[in-house]
N, C-alpha and C positions, 0 to 999 in steps of 0.2 A: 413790362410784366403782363402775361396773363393772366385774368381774374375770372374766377367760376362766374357764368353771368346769372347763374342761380340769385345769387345773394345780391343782386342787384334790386330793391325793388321798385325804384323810385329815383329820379332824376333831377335833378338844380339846373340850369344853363343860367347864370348870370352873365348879363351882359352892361359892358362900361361903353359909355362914349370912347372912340378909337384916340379922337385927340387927348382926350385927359389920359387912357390909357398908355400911351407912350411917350408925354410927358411922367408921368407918375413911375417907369419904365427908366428913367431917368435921375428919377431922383432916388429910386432904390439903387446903380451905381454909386451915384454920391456919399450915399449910407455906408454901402460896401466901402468906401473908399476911405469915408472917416474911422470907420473900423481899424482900418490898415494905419492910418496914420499918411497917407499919400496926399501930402500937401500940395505937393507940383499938381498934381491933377487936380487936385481938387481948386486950385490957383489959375489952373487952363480953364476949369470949368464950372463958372460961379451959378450959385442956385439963383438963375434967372432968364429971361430969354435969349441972352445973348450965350451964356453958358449950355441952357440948352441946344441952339442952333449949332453952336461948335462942334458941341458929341455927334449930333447930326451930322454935320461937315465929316467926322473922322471915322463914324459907321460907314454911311457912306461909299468913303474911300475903301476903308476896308475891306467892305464886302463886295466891292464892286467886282473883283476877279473873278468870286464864286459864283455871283448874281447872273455873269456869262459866260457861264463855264459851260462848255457846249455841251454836257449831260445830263442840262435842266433841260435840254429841248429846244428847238427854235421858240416857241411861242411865248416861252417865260422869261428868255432873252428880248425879243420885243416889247414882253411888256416890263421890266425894267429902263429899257431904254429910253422907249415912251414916257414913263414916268420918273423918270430919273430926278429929275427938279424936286421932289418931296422930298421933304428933312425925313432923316430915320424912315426911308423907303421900307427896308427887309422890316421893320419893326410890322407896320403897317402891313405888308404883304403875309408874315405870320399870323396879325391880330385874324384879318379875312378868311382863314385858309383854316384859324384852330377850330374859329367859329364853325366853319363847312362840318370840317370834323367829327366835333361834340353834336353837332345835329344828326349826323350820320350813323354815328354811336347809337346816339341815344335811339334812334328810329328803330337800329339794328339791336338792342337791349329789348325792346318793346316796355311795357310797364307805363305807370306815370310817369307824366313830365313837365315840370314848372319853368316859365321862362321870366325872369324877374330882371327890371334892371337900376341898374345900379342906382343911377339919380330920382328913383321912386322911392327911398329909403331918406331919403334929407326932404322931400316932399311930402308922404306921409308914413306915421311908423305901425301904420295898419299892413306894411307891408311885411315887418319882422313878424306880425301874429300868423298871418299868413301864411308864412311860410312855416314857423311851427307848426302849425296844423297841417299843411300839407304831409309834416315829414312825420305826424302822430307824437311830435314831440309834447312835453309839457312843460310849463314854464313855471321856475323853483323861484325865482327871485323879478322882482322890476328888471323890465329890458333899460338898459344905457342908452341915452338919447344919440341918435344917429349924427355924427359930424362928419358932413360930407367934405372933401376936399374943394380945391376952387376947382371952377373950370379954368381951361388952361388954350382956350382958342384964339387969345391972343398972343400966342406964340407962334402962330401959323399967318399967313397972307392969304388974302379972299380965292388967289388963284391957286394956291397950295390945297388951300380947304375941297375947293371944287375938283381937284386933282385926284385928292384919294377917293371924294364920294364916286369918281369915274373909276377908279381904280377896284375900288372893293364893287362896284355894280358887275366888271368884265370879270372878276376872278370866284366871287361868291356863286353857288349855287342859287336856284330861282327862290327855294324857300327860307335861303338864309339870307338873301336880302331884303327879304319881305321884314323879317323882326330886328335886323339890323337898323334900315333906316328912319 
């Protein structure tokens, strides 16, 4: 959709750790899938790292066809291939890529622009005033005390971990790596 960018006047970019983000990315399928009643899957794929790494294993696979389909370009086939070893690669390769994005957006919107991140909110909840104020909002009721989710970097292997931080350093833009890392 196009949106008048009139009505734009003010911008959020929250930003989540990549690893919780794509564990968290994972357990919203799970969710879906309890929905459904899909037990086999949900029996392939137990909420824990081993379940994790599975879906991983079967993304993966999956998407490995498209990941080199020679209309992404030589360059975005290298670097899958290069990187191939990371669990839920394309997950990871989107998180990078939305982020470029929304910064791009936002530049091209022009206006305010607040960049908040996630694990600043289970830290301290001077971040939810904050942010009401930035958006001119006012607060009708006590804010709900922020519960963060775990982190989830032990799902991942020290040379997986270093993998995506090379991953998202080559494919991010200079200033979306600056507030990423």
């Amino acid at each position: 959709a196009i949106y008048d960018q009139s009505i734009i006047a003010r911008t959020v970019h929250l930003i989540r750790n990549p690893f919780d983000n794509v564990v968290s990315r994972f357990h919203l399928k799970r969710n879906q899938m309890i929905g459904r009643a899909e037990y086999d899957w949900l029996d392939s794929y137990p909420d824990n790292k081993t379940g994790f790494r599975g879906f991983c294993t079967y993304l993966n696979k999956k998407f490995e066809s498209q990941e080199r389909d020679t209309s992404f370009g030589k360059g975005v086939r290298e670097i899958f291939t290069r990187y191939q070893t990371i669990p839920c690669l394309s997950d990871f390769v989107r998180y990078f890529l939305w982020h470029n994005h929304a910064l791009k957006a936002t530049k091209t919107l022009g206006g305010k622009s607040m960049i908040l991140y996630y694990e600043d909110y289970g830290i301290n909840q001077k971040t939810a005033y904050d942010l009401v104020n930035f958006l001119h909002l006012n607060i009708t009721h006590r804010l709900e005390e922020f519960r963060a989710g775990s982190g989830y970097l032990d799902h991942f292997e020290p040379d997986e971990i270093e993998s995506v931080r090379l991953l998202g350093k080559e494919i991010t833009d200079e200033g979306t790596w600056t507030i990423l890392r």
